[in-house]
C-alpha positions in Angstrom: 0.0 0.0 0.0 2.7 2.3 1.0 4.7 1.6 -1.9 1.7 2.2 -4.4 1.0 6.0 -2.7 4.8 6.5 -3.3 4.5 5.6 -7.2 1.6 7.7 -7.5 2.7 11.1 -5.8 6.0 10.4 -7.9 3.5 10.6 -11.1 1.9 13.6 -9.6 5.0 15.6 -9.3 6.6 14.8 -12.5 3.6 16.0 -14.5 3.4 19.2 -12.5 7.0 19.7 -13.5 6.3 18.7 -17.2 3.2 21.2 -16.9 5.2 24.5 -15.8 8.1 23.9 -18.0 5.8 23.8 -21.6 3.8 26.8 -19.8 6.7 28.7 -19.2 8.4 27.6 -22.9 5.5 27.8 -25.3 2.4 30.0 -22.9 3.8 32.8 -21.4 2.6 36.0 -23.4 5.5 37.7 -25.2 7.2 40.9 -24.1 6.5 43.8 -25.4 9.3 44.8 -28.2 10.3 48.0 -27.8 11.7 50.1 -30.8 13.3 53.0 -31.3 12.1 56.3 -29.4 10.7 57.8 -32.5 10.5 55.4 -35.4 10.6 57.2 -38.9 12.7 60.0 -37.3 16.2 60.4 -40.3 18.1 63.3 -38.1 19.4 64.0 -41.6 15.4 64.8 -42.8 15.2 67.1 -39.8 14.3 70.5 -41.7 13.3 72.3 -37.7 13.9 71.6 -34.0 12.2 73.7 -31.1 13.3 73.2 -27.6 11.9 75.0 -25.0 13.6 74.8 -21.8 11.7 75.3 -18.4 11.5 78.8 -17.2 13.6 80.0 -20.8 12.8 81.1 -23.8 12.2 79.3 -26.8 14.8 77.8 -28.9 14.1 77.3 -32.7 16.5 76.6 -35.9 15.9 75.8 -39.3 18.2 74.4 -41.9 17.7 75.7 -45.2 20.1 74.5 -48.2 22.1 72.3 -45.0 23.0 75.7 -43.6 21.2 75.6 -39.9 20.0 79.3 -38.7 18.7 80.3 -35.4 15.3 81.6 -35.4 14.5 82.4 -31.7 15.2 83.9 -29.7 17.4 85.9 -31.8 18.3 85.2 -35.5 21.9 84.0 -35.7 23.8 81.6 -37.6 23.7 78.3 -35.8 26.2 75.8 -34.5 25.4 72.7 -37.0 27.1 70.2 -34.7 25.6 70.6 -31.8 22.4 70.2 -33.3 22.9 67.6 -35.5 24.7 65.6 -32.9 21.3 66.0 -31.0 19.4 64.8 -33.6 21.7 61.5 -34.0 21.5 61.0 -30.8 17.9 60.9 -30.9 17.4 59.3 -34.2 19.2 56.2 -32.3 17.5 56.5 -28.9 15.7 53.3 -27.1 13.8 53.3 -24.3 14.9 50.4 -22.0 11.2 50.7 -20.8 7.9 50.9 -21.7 4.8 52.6 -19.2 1.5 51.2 -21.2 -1.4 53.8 -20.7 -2.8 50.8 -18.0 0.7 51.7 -16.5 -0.1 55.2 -16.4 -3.6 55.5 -14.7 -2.5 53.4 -12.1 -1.3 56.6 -11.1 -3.3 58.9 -9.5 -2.0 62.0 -10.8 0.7 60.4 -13.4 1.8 63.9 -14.9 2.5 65.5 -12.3 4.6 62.5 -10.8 6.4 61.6 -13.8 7.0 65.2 -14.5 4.9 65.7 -17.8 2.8 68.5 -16.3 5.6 70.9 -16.3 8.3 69.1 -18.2 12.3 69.9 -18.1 12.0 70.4 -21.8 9.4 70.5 -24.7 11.2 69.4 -27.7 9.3 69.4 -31.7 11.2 68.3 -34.0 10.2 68.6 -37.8 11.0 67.1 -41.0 8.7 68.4 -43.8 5.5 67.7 -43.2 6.1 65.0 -40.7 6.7 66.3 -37.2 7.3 64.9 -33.5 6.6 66.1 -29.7 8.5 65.0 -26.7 7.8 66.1 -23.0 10.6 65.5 -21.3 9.7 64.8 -17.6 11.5 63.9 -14.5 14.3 61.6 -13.4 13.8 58.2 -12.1 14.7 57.8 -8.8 18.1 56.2 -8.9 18.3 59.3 -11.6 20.1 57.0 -14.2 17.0 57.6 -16.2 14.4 60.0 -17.3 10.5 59.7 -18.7 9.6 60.8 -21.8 6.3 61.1 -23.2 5.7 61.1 -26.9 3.0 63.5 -27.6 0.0 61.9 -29.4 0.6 58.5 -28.5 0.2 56.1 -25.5 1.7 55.8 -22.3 5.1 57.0 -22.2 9.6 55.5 -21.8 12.0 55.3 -19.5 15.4 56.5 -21.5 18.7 57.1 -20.1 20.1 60.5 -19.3 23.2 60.8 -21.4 21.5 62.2 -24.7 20.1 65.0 -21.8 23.5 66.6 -21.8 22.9 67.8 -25.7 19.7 69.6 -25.4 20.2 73.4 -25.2 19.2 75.7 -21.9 19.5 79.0 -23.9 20.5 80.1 -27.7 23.7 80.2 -26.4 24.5 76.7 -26.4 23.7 76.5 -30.3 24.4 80.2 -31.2 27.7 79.6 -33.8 30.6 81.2 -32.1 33.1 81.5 -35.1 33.5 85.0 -36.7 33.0 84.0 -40.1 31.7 81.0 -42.1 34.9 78.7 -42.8 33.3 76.7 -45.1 33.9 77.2 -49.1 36.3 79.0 -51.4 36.7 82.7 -50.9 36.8 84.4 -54.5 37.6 88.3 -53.2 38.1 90.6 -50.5 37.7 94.1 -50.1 39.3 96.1 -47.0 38.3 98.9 -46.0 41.4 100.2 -43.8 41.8 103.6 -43.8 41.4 106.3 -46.8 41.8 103.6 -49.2 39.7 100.6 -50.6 41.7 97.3 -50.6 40.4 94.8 -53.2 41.8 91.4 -53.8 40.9 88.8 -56.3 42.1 85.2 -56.3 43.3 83.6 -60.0 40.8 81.1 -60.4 43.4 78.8 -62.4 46.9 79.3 -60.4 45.1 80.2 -57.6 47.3 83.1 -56.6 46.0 86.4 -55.6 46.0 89.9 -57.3 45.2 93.3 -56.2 42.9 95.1 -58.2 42.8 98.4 -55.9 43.8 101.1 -55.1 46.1 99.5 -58.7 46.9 96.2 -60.5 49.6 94.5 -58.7 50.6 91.1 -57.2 49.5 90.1 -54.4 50.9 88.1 -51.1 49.1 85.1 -51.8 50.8 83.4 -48.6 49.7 86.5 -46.0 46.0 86.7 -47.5 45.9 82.9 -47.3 47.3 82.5 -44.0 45.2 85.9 -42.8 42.1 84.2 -44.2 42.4 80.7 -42.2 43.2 82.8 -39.1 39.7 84.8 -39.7 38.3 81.5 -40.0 39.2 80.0 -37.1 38.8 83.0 -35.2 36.1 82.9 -32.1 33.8 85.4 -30.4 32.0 86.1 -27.4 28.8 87.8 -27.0 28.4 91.2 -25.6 25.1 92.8 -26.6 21.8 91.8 -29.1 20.4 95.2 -28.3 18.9 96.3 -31.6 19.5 99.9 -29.9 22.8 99.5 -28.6 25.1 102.4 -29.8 27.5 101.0 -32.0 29.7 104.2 -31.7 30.6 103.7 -28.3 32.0 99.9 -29.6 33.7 101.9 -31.9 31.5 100.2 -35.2 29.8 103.4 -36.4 31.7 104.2 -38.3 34.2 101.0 -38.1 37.7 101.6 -37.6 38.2 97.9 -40.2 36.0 96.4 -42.6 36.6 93.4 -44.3 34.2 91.4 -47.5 34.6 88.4 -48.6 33.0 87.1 -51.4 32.3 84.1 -54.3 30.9 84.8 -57.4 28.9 87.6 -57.0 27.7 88.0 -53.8 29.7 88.0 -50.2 29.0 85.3 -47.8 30.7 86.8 -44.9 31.6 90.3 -43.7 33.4 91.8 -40.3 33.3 95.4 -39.1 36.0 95.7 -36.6 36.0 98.6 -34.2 37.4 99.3 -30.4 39.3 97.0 -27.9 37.4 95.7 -25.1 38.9 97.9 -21.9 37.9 95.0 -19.7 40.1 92.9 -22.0 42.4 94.5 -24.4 43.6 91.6 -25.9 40.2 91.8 -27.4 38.1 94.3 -29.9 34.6 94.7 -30.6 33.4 93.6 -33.9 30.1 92.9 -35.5 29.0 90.8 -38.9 27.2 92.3 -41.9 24.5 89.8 -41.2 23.4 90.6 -37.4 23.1 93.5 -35.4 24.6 91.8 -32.1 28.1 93.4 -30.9 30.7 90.5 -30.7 34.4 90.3 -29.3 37.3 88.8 -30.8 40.9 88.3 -29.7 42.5 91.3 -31.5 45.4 89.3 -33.4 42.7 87.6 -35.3 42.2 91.2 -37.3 45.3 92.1 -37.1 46.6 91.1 -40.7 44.5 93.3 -42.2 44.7 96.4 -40.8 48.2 97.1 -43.2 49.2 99.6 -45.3 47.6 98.7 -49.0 51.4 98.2 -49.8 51.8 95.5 -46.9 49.5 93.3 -48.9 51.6 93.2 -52.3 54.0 90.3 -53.0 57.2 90.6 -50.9 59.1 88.3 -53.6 60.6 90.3 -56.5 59.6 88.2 -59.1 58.4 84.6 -59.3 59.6 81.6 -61.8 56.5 81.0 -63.7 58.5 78.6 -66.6 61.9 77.4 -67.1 65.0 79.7 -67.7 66.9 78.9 -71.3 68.9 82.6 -70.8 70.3 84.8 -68.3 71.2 88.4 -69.7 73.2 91.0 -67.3 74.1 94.2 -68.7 75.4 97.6 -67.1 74.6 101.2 -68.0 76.5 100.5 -71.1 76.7 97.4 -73.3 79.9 97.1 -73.0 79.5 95.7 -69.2 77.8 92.7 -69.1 77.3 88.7 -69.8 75.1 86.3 -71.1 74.5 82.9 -70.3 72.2 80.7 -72.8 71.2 77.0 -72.1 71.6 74.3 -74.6 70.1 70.8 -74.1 68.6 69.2 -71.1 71.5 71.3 -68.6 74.5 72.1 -70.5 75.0 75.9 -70.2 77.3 78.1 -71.9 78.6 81.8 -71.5 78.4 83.7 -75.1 81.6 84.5 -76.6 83.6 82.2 -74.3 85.6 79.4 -74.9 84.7 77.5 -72.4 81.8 75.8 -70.9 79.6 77.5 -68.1 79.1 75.4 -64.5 75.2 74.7 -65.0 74.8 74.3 -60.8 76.5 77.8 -60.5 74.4 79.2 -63.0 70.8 77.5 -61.2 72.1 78.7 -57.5 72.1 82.2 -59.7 68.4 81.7 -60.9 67.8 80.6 -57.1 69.1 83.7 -55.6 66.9 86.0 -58.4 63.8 84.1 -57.3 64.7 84.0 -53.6 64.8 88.0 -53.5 62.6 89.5 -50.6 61.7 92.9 -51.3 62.8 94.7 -47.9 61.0 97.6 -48.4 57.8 99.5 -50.5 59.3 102.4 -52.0 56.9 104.3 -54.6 53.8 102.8 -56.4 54.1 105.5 -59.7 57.4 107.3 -60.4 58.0 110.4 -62.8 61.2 110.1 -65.0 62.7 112.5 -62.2 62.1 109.8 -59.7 64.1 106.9 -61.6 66.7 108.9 -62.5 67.4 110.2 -58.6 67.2 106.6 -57.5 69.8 105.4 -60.3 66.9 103.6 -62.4 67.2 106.0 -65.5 69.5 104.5 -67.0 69.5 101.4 -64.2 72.7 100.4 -63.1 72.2 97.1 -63.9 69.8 94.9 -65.9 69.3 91.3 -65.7 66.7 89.9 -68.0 65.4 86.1 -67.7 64.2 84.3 -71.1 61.9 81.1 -71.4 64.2 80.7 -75.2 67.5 81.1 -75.5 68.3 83.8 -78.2 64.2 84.9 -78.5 64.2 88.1 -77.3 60.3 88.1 -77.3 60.3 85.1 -74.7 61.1 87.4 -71.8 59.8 85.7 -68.3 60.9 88.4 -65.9 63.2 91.8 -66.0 64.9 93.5 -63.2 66.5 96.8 -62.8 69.1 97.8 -60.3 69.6 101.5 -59.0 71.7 103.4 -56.7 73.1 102.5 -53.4 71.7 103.8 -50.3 72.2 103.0 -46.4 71.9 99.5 -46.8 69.4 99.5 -49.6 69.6 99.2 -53.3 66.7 100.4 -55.7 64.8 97.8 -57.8 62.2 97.4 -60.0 60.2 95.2 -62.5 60.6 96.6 -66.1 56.4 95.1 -66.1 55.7 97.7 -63.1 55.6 101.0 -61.8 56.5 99.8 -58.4 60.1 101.1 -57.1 61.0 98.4 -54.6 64.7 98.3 -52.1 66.7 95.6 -51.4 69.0 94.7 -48.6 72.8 95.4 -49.7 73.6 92.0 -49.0 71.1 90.4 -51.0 72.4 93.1 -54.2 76.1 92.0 -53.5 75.8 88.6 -54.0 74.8 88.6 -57.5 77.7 88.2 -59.7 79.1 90.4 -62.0 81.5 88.8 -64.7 80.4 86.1 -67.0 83.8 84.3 -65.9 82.8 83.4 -62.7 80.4 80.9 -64.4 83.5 79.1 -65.7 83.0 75.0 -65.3 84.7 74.7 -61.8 86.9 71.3 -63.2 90.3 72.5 -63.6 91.6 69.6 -65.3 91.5 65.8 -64.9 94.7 62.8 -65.5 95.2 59.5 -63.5 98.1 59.2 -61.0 98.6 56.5 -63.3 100.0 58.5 -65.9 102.3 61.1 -63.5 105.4 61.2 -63.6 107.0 63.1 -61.0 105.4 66.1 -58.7 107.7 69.1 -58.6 107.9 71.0 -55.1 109.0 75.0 -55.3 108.6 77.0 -52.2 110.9 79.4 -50.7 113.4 79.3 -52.9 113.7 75.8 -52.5 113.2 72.5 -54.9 111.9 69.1 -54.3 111.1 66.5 -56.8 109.1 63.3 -56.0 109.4 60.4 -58.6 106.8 58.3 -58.8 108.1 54.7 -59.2 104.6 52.4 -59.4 101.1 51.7 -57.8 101.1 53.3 -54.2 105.3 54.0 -54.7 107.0 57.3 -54.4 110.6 57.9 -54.1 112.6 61.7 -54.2 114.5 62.3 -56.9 118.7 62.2 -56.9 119.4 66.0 -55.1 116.2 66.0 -53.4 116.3 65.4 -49.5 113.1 65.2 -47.2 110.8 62.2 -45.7 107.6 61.0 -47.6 104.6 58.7 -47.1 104.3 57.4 -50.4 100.5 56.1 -49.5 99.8 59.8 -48.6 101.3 61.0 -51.7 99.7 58.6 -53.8 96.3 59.6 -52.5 96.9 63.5 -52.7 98.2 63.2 -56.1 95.0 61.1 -56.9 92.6 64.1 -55.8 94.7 66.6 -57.6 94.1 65.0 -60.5 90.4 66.1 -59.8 90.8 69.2 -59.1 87.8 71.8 -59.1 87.7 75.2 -57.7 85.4 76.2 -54.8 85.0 79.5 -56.6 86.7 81.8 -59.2 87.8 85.1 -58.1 89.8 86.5 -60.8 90.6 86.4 -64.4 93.7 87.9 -65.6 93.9 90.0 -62.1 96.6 92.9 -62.5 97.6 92.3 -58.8 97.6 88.8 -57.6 99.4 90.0 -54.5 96.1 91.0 -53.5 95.4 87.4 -53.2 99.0 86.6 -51.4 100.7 85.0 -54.9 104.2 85.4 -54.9 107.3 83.5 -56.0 107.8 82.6 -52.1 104.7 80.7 -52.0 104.1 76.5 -53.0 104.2 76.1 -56.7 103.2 72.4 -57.6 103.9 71.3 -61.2 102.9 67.9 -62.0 104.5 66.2 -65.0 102.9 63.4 -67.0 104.1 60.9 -68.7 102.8 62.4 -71.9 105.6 65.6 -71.3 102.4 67.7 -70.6 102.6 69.7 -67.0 99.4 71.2 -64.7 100.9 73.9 -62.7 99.3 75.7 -59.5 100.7 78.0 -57.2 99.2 78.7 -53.9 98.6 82.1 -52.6 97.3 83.9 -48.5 94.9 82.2 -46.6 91.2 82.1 -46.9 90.7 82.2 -43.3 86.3 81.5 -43.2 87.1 78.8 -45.2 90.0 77.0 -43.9 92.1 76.9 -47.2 94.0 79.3 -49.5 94.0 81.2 -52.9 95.9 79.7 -56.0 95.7 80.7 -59.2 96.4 78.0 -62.7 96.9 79.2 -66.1 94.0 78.1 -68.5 93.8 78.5 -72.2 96.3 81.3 -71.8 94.6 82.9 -69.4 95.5 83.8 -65.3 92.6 82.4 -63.2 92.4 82.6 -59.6 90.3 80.6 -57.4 89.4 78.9 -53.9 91.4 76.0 -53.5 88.9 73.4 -52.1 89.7 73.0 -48.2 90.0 69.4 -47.7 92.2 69.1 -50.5 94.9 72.2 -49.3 95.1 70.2 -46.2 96.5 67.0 -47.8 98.8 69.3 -49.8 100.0 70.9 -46.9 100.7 67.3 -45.4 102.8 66.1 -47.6 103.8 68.1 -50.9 105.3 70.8 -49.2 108.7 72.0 -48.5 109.1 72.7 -44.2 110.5 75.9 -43.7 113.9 74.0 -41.7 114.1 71.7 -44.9 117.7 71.3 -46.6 
């Protein structure tokens, strides 16, 4: 009996289980799904958002053409990010809980406790035709989330606080703060700066800016560009929205700085700029063409405009549009003068020499022409009387650049040189009316002789084929014989010690030789550049019978090395001896002072 009772509640339990486990797997109702906040809502639709804040004023902006404006409480450009962030933020939102209607009158007064009576914000946002309410109400109580109540439908969410953070308490938060729009290509400026009008126009296909007034000229494209980002990154703080205020006192009626900038034909942005803030002089008062409301702005954001017309041209004398096939120099007579003409890919020449021109002497020339910094503005129209008191009628010097060698009608720039004065030279652009100064320095580093574009190779033979190295210095004479590969021995009558490795390798760089820099051809006093018959002369004798002679002058002391001068194609030339090369010389192919 006992063991049938036992078999029979064991039944009884293991159908119960079997019961609540299918109820529980296949009966239970389903859980409501919730979606997102506001299905439908594309934050990139969103044409109009109004937020009114407890106890504020209304907040409204449209976005017209994707530019966002603030309507209310005071029209203003917008920031676009801080709205559209919102607007992500709650094109993605889900509640992580549902209150049915049921939920709701369960409550007795269920606006009032969830906060919808007199919500934290009222928020409408529109797209088109299509439009949604939200009340914001109030926090739950651990406060990690907040009800909201979507107007026109039932019962209302539980969402978490985070996207809270993004909704503006006053036009502030969403009121743009930059000074002007950054976004898009600027065409043209005009300044206003004084008695003058300042108008700038950027080349649509170099992209390089002119001046148009107060007269054509070229224009610092670097300073306008780097002025223009610095404008455009440029903040503000608000001081007044008065309609009334008196824009004299700011120092905007008139302004002390106006500045336009425009595409096509119409401006998109413009800044009057007028006192600086005494609270804060760092700053100045400005306003924009397209509100009434008195801004400040740190003052160094204005600054680059405030120049003299001049300060806006082009500080560089000329700039290399194309290639350069000839160099022309000429004095005030024809007489005076070189040119230098290019002939194939970079073989350059100097007309009526013999001998060929060093083509990276003759580029570092073009360099230093298209390197020159104008140092100062000097007159924008000059009368004949003016060029010829600043040495300009008839220049002192003309250098002309050609795109062709030979085609005089190929000219890519011309520049005139003038007198000398404290430090300055006169200069100007045979295309312009500008007179322009240059730093001294800058003017006495252009060359003046087509000879010191010579090729900078002296001559070149193996110390395979030398025969002996003859030493004359002080009166004295050594001879070094050389005897084979790496093998040097002195000739019979010659007394003295020598490495013959060391000789071998000097020898081998002499045969190399190149000048660091000509200094004279045919110069009617070489003791000006310490040559005398006291000083090393080195002749080298090849096995041919043929000889290269050099004799060594004073001391170069900046460079570490000496003058020497060779005789080439009849001719006396003096040069730089290259400085790591006069130290092996010194070493060992010279004759000591105590020597025998």
């Amino acid at each position: 009996m006992k063991s049938k009772t036992t078999i029979i509640w064991f039944v009884l339990a293991a159908a119960l289980f079997a019961f609540i486990w299918i109820f529980e797997h296949y009966f239970q109702p389903a859980a409501p799904v919730v979606s997102s906040l506001l299905p439908g809502l594309r934050a990139s639709a969103v044409t109009g958002i109004q937020i009114s804040p407890a106890g504020a004023p209304e907040i409204s902006a449209i976005r017209t053409n994707g530019v966002w404006q603030l309507e209310k409480p005071i029209a203003y450009s917008a920031q676009a990010a801080g709205i559209e962030t919102l607007l992500a933020a709650v094109e993605k939102l889900v509640p992580v809980l549902r209150l049915t209607a049921g939920d709701l009158r369960g409550h007795q007064n269920a606006d009032r406790e969830f906060g919808f009576e007199n919500p934290q914000f009222f928020v409408v946002i529109q797209a088109g035709e299509q439009s949604w309410q939200l009340r914001i109400g109030n926090k739950t109580a651990p406060g990690d989330g907040v009800y909201v109540r979507v107007v026109g439908g039932n019962g209302a969410f539980v969402t978490d606080t985070a996207w809270l953070q993004l909704l503006p308490h006053s036009a502030g938060d969403w009121r743009d703060t930059a000074l002007v729009d950054a976004a898009g290509v600027c065409d043209w400026i005009v300044i206003t700066n004084g008695a003058k009008a300042i108008e700038l126009r950027r080349d649509p296909t170099n992209h390089l800016w002119h001046m148009i007034r107060p007269g054509p000229a070229r224009a610092d494209s670097l300073r306008i560009t780097a002025a223009l980002q610095q404008l455009r990154t440029a903040r503000v703080k608000f001081v007044s929205d008065d309609p009334k205020a008196d824009l004299a006192a700011f120092g905007l009626q008139p302004a002390e700085l106006d500045v336009w900038l425009g595409r096509g034909t119409n401006y998109f942005a413009a800044v009057h700029a007028g006192k600086s803030s005494t609270e804060n002089p760092a700053q100045i008062f400005v306003r924009r063409e397209d509100s009434g409301a008195v801004l400040a702005t740190a003052k160094e954001s204005l600054l680059p405009w405030r120049g003299e017309w001049h300060t806006f041209l082009d500080p560089q004398l000329f700039e290399l549009t194309a290639p350069v096939a000839e160099i022309e120099v000429r004095g005030e007579t024809n007489s005076v003068g070189f040119t230098l003409q290019l002939s194939g890919t970079n073989s350059w020449s100097v007309v009526g020499e013999k001998f060929p021109a060093d083509a990276d002497n003759v580029q570092a020339f073009v360099r230093l022409l298209a390197g020159f910094r104008v140092l100062e503005f000097v007159k924008d129209v000059s009368t004949a009387v003016d060029l010829q008191s600043r040495g300009l009628a008839p220049p002192s010097r003309t250098i002309t650049l050609r795109t062709g060698a030979g085609d005089t009608n190929s000219v890519l720039a011309q520049l005139l040189f003038g007198a000398t004065e404290t430090n300055k030279v006169f200069v100007k652009r045979a295309d312009e009316d500008f007179v322009y100064a240059l730093t001294t320095n800058d003017f006495n580093r252009l060359p003046e002789n087509g000879w010191e574009f010579r090729d900078r190779r002296i001559w070149s033979f193996s110390e395979t084929n030398v025969a002996q190295v003859t030493l004359h210095q002080g009166g004295k004479t050594r001879q070094l014989l050389r005897t084979g590969a790496n093998s040097w021995s002195l000739a019979p009558g010659s007394q003295g010690i020598i490495d013959p490795l060391a000789v071998e390798e000097t020898v081998h760089r002499l045969g190399e030789l190149a000048a660091t820099g000509w200094v004279g051809r045919n110069f009617p006093a070489p003791e000006k550049f310490g040559l005398n018959t006291n000083n090393l002369e080195l002749t080298v004798e090849l096995k041919t019978g043929e000889k290269r002679i050099v004799d060594f002058g004073g001391v170069v002391p900046q460079l570490q090395t000496v003058f020497a001068a060779v005789t080439l194609d009849g001719e006396r030339w003096t040069f730089v001896f290259p400085a790591p090369l006069c130290a092996l010389v010194a070493a060992h192919l010279t004759i000591p002072p105590d020597a025998p």
